[in-house]
N, C-alpha and C positions, 0 to 999 in steps of 0.2 A: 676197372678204371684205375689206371694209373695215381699218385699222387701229385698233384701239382704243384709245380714251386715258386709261381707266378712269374719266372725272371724271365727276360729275355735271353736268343738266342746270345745278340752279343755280350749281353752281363756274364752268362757261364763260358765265352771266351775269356773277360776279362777277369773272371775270377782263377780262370786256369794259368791266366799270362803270370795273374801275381802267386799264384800258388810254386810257378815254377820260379820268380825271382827271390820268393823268400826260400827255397831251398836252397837257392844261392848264396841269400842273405840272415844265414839263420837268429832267431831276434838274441842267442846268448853268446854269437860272435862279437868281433872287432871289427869297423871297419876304417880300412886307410885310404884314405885320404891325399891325392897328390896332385896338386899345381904345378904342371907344365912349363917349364921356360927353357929359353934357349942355353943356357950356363947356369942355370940355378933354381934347384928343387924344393918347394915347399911339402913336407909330409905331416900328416896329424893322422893317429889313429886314436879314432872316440869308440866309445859301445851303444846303443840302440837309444841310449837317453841323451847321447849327444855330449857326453862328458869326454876330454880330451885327458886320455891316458897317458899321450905320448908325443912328443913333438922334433922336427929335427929338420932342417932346414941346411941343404950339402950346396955347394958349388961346383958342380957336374956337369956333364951331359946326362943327353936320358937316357941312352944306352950303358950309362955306370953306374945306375942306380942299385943295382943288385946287392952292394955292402948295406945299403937303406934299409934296402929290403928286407935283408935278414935282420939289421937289427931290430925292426918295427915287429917282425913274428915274434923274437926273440920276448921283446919288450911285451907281448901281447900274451905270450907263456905265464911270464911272469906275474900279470895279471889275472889271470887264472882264465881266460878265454880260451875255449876251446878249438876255434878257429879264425881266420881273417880273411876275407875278403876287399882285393883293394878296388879302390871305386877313379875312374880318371873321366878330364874331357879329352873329345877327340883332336888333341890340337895338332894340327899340321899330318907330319909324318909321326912325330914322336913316341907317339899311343902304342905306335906298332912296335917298341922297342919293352914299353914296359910288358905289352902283351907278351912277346916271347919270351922277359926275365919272368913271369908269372908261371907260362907255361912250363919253363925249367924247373921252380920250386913248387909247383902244382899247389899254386895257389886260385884262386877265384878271381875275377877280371868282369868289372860292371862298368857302363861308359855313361856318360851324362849329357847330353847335348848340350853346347854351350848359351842357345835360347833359355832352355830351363834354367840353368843356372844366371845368365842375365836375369829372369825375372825374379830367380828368389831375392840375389842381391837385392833388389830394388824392394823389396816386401819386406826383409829383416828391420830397418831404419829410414826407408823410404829417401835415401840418398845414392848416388853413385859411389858410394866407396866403396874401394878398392883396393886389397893388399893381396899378396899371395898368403900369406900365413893365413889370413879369414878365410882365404879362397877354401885351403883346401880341408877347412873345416865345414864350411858349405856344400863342398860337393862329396864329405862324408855323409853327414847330412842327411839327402838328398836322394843318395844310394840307401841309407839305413830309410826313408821312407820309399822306397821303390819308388822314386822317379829316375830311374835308370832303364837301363837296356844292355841285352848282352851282344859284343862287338862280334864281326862277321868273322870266321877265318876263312881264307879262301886257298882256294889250290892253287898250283903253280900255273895252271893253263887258265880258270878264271882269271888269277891276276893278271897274267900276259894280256887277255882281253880288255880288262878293264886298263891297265896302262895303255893299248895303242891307242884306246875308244878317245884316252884325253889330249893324246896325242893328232889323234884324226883332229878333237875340236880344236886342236891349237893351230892346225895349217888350215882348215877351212878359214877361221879366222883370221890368219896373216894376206891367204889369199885375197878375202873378202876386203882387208883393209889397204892392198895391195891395186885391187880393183877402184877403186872409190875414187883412193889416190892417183892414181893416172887417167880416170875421165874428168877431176878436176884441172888436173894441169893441163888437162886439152882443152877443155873450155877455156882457158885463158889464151894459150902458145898457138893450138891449131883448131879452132872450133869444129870445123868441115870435116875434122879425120873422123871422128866417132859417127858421121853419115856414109861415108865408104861402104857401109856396111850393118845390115839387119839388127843383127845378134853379135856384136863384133870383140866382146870380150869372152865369145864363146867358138868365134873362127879361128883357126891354125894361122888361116892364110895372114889374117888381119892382124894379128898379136906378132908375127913374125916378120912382117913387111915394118909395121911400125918399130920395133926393138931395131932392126936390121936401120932402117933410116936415122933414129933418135941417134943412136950411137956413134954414128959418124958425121953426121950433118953441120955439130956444130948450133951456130944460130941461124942459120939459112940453107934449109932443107931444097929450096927450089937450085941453089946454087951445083948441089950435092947430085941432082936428079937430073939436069941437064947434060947431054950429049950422051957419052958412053958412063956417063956415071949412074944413069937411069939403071940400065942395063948392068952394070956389077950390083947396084942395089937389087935388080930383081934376084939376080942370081942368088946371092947373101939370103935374101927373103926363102924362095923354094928350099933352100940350103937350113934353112933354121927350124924348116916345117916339123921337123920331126922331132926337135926338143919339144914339142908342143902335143907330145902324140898323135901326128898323123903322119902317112907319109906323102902323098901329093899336095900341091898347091892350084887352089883355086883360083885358075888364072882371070877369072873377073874380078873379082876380088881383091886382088892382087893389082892391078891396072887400074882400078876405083882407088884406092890406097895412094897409090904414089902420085893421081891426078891430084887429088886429095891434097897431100901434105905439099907438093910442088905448087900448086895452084891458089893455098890459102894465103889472101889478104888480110885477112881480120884477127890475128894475134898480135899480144902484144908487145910489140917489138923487143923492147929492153929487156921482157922476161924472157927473151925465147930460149935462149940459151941457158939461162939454169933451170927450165923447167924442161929440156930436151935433156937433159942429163940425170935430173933424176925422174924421168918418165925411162929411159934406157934403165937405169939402176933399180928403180921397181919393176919393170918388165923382169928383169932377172933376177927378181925376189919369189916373181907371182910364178914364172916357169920354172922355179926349184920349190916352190911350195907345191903346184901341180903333181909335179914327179914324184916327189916326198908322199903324198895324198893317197895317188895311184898303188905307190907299192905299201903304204902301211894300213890301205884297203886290201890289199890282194892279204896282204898278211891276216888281217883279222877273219877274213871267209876261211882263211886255212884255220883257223884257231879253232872258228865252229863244225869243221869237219874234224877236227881233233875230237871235239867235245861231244861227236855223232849227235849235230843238229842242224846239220847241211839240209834237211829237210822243211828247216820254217821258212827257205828262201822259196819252198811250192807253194806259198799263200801268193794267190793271183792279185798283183799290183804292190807284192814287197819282196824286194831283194833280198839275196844273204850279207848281201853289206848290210842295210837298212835293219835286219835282225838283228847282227853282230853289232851294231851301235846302240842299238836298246839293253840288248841282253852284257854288254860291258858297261853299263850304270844299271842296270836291274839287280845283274849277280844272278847266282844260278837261280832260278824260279823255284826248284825244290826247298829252299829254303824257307819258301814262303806259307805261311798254313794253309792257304787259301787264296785264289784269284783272287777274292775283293783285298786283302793285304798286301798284293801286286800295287795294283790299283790305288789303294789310299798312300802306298809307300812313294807314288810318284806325283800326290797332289792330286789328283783326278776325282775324287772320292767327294761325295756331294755333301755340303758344311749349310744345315737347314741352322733358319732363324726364327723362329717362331716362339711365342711365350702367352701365354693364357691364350684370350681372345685374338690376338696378334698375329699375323702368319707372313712373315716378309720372304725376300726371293732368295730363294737358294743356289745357293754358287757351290765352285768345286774350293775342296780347303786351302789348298795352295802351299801344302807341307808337304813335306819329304825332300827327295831329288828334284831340284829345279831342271835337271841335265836329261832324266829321265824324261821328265814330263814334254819338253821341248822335240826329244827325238819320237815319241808314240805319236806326238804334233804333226811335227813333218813327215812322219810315215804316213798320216793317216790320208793325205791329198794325192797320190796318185791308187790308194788302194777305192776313192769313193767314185775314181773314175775307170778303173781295170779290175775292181773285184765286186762281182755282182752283188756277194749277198751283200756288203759294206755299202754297196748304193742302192738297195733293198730296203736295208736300216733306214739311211738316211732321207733318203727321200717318204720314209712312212713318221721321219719322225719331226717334218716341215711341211708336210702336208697341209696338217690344219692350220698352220699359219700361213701359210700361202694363200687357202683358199679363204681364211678372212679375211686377208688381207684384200685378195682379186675384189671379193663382196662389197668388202670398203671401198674401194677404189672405182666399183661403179657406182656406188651410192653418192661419192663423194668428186667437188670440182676438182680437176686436176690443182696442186698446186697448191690445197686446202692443207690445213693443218691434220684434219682427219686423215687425208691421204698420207701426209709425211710420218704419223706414228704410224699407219698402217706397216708403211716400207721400214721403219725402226722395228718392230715387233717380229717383218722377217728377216731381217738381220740376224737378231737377237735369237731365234727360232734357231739359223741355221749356225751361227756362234756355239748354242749349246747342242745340237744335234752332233756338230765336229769332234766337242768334246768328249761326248755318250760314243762315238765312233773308237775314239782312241784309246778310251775304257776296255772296249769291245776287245779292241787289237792286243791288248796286254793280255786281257783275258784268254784269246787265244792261244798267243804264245806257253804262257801258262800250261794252260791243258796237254797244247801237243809236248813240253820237254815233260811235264808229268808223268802222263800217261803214253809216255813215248810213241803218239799217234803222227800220220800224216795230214795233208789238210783235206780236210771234209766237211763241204759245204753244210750237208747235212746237218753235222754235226755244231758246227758253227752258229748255223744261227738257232738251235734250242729245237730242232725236229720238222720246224717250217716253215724248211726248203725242203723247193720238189724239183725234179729236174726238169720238168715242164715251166714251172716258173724261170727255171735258170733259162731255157731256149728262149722264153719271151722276152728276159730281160737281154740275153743277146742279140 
């Protein structure tokens, strides 16, 4: 029989995490200390007891810090320290400059989060102060007690990922803000257009007829669309189809449209016209953000066939776009020790509350990548509808609140209060099922760039799945 050591699995993680940050950190080093700004550098290099050996404070960028730098090693010789380690937060871009001047002098590189260091301020004297010079004695500090982390380096083809990935969220969002803003100006200028049609911020015909109208019309669109003006307007419309990526026009569509903006009474007169001008000027915001969209998608699929992971787009119900936007805020998965460090890296990771007798409800932590957790989010809704074993999961893990809910719900009068926490409880049920889903999906990912697999139900859900269960649930 073995000897026991009573510790948990994760304690001998966490004694390995700090075992390798103090070879980082060794306790008869120096460490420096640097506050980030935009023109000007705070540096302090202290030793393990927090004693500040050395101080110096340039008016730079942070790409010139390099003279600093030598003189703080310099200063740190002198001293009789063996080595330095310098300690930064990640502010902005900047980090990335002192990081390459580090890696030039092959010096050591620890980062701080700027949460942590907000809370220590706050702990030293229980005030908001603030200077750089304290700063960067705190976030020596800080590094000398291992509350740091060691910063990513990435390859040229990850980085390219992760740049489009933030690039993808900056036009979803111009588009998104670009939508909002032109079904509100219709509800003022032309209420009836946005009924022409279904789904109408998602028709060619419909976005094309309107840009083609707004733009020329002026403040009286029926004026515009009468006789043969009708007819050059439709023309213009079919004619635009195709900035929109398609290439026919749906000619119902198209005839519901222009009835539409000709036919509407109920706008309001005085605005029509500068709200027909910029409803044309955001139409040609949201169809250059579309296009922009489209091609720095096509670009990021090619990125993950660079990175031979063109394979995670065979997970039934998620694309290689929808990978390639995970995996540009994940970062390469190999880096991870371990799927559940995936997982807690993107908030998902379950944050229990509990204290003696006590047992409160457990949520996920809500740390890490806010960006991360958002996209395993929205992946995880068409995989619980087009990928069996995901709605295998899910459905086995609302089950029993559905069915006490059903229970309650015949027990109970319609419209009782018993009833209404029932339907709160499956909510709640299917709220954290979603979440336990998206955990799943990261975990996936994981495993196949790890273990360079393809997807495999099998394997997927832990041994059982069968492929009979898979025909059923088909």
């Amino acid at each position: 029989m073995g000897k026991v050591s009573g510790l948990s699995r994760s304690e001998r993680r966490r004694n390995a995490r700090r075992e390798r940050l103090r070879g980082l950190l060794p306790r008869g080093g120096a460490v420096l200390g640097i506050d980030l700004g935009e023109d000007r550098q705070a540096l302090a290099l202290v030793d393990h007891d927090v004693r500040v050996a050395w101080r110096k404070t340039v008016r730079v960028k942070a790409h010139q810090l390099g003279e600093a730098l030598d003189l703080a090693v310099a200063a740190a010789r002198a001293g009789g320290f063996p080595g330095v380690t310098v300690a930064c937060e990640p502010t902005g871009p900047r980090w990335m400059q002192v990081q390459r001047l580090c890696a030039e002098r092959g010096l050591a590189l620890a980062c701080i989060q700027p949460l942590v260091s907000h809370i220590a301020r706050e702990q030293q004297d229980y005030t908001a102060h603030k200077r750089d010079e304290p700063d960067a004695v705190l976030i020596a500090r800080l590094a000398a007690e291992l509350h740091c982390y060691v910063p990513e380096e990435l390859d040229e083809q990850w980085a390219l990922l992760r740049q489009l990935g933030r690039r993808r969220e900056q036009l979803v969002a111009g588009a998104t803000a670009s939508v909002v803003r032109v079904r509100d100006f219709l509800s003022v200028a032309c209420p009836s257009a946005t009924g022409a049609c279904k789904v109408p911020f998602e028709s060619a015909t419909w976005l094309s007829a309107v840009h083609a109208v707004t733009s020329r019309c002026g403040a009286d669109p029926a004026r515009l669309l009468a006789g043969e003006g009708r007819e050059d307007a439709a023309a213009a419309a079919r004619a635009g189809v195709a900035g929109w990526g398609r290439t026919r026009a749906d000619g119902r569509v198209l005839r519901a449209v222009l009835d539409a903006l000709a036919g509407d009474r109920d706008g309001v007169s005085w605005s029509r016209r500068g709200l027909f001008r910029r409803i044309a000027d955001e139409l040609g915001d949201l169809q250059r953000c579309r296009s922009q969209l489209r091609a720095v998608e096509a670009d990021m699929v090619a990125v993950l066939g660079e990175l031979g992971l063109s394979r995670l787009g065979g997970i039934p119900g998620l694309t290689a776009t929808g990978a390639a936007v995970i995996l540009a805020e994940a970062g390469d998965p190999r880096r991870y020790e371990r799927s559940s460090s995936l997982v807690k890296h993107a908030g998902l990771s379950p944050a229990d509350n509990s204290s003696g007798a006590f047992e409160g409800a457990s949520r996920i932590s809500r740390r890490g990548r806010p960006r991360l957790r958002s996209a395993a989010w929205r992946a995880v809704w068409p995989l619980l509808l087009h990928n069996p074993v995901m709605a295998a999961k899910y459905q086995a893990l609302v089950a029993a609140a559905e069915d006490a809910a059903a229970t309650a719900a015949a027990a109970a009068r319609p419209g009782s209060a018993q009833a209404a926490q029932a339907a709160r409880a499956v909510r709640s049920a299917r709220a954290r099922a979603r979440v336990a889903c998206a955990a799943s999906l990261l975990r996936w990912l994981y495993y196949m760039t790890v273990h360079d697999a393809s997807w495999d139900p099998v394997a997927a859900s832990g041994g059982r799945w069968a492929p009979a269960a898979a025909i059923q649930a088909a």
